[in-house]
C-alpha positions in Angstrom: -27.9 -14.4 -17.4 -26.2 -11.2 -15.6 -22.7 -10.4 -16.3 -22.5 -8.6 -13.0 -20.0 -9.1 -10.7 -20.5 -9.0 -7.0 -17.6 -7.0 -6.2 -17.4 -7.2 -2.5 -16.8 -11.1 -3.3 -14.2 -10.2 -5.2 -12.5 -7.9 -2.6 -12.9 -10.0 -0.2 -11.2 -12.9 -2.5 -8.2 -11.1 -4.2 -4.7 -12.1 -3.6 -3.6 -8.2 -2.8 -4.3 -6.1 -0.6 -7.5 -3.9 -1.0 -7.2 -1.0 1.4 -9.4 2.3 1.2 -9.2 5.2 3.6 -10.9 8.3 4.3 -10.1 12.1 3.7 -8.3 11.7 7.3 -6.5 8.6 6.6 -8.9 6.2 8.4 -9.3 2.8 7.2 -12.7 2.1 5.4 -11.6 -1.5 3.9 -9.8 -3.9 4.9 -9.8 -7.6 2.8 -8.5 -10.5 3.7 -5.4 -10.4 1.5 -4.6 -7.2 3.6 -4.8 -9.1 7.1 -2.6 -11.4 5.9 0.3 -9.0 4.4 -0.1 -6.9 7.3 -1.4 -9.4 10.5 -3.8 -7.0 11.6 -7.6 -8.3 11.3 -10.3 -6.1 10.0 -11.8 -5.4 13.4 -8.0 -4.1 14.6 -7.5 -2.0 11.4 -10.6 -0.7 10.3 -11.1 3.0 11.9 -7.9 3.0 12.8 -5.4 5.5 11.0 -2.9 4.1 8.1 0.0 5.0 10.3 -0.9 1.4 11.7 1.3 0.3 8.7 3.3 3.2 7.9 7.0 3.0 10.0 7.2 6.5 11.6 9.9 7.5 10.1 7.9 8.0 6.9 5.0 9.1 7.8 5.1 13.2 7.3 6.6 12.5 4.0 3.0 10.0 3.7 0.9 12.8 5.0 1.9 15.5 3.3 1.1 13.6 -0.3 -1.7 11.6 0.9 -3.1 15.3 1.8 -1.7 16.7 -1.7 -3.9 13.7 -3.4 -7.0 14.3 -1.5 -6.7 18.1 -2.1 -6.0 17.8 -5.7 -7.8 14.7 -6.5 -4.8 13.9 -8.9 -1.9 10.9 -8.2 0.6 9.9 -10.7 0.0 6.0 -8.8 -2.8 5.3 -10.5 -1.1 3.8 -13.5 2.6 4.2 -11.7 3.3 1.2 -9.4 4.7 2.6 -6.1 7.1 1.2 -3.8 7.6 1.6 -0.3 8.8 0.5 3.6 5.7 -0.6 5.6 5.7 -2.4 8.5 3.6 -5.8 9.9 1.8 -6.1 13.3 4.5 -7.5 14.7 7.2 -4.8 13.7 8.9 -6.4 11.3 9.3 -4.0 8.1 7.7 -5.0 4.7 8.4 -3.6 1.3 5.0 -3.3 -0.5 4.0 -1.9 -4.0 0.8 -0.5 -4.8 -1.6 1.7 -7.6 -4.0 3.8 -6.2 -7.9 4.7 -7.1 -9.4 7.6 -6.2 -13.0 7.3 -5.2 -14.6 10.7 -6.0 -18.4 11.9 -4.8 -20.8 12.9 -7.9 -19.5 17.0 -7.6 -16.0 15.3 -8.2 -14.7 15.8 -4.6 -12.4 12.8 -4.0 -13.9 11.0 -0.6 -11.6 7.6 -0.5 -8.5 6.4 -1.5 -8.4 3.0 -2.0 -4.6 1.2 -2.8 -4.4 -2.4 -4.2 -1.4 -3.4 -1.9 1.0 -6.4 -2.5 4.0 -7.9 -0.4 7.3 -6.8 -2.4 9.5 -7.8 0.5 11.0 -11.1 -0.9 11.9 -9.1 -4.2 13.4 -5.9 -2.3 15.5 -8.6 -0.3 16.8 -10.3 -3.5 17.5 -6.9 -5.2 19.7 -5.9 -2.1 21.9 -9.2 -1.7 22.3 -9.1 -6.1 23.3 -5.2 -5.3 26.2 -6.2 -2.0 27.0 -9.2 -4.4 27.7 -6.8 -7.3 29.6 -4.0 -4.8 31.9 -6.9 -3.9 32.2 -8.1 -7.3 33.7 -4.7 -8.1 35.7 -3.9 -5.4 37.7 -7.4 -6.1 37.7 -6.1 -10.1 39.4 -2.6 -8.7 41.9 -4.2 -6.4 
């Protein structure tokens, strides 16, 4: 009996997100979870660049550490859950949260980035409406 896993199976059948991208950004993976978070399908997304789900407004802020990370071969998100606007297909934004790994070559050179991606959006929204219920809360406290 093997104990190996077949790890594209798994990709391909996990409830996040599995995205990995090249040096430039480009999209190398693109599971099944991610198509549905996102609504784009793998033939749509994969080649394309990550600004496909990165709203513009973020995205030097996303290039200049995705560029720092691939220099350095060093990310604090590994272990450190970040959270951050994206946006779906169809425009609407989505709040995701995500670790990366960083997929090195054997002279240590880091080739991929590959994030484990999952839909934060419901929680962001409840954490805003308990934050206006809470300013309101306070302001009839001060009056």
């Amino acid at each position: 009996m093997s104990n190996a896993i077949d790890f594209e199976r798994l990709v391909q059948a996990a409830g996040d997100a599995i995205i990995a991208a090249d040096p430039e950004g480009r999209i190398l993976s693109w599971n099944p979870a991610a198509e549905r978070i996102f609504g784009f399908a793998a033939q749509e997304a994969l080649g394309q660049s990550l600004n496909l789900i990165i709203p513009e407004r973020f995205r030097a802020r996303h290039w200049d550490g995705y560029k720092q990370v691939m220099r350095t071969g060093q990310t604090k998100y590994g272990a450190e859950v970040l959270r951050v606007p994206a946006r779906h297909k169809d425009g609407r934004p989505l709040s995701i949260a995500f670790t990366v790994a960083l997929l090195a070559r054997a002279d240590g050179q880091t080739e991929a980035i590959a994030a484990i991606v999952r839909d934060d959006t419901s929680r962001w929204n409840e954490e805003r409406s308990m934050r206006e219920r809470l300013r309101k809360l306070e302001e009839q406290q001060s009056k």
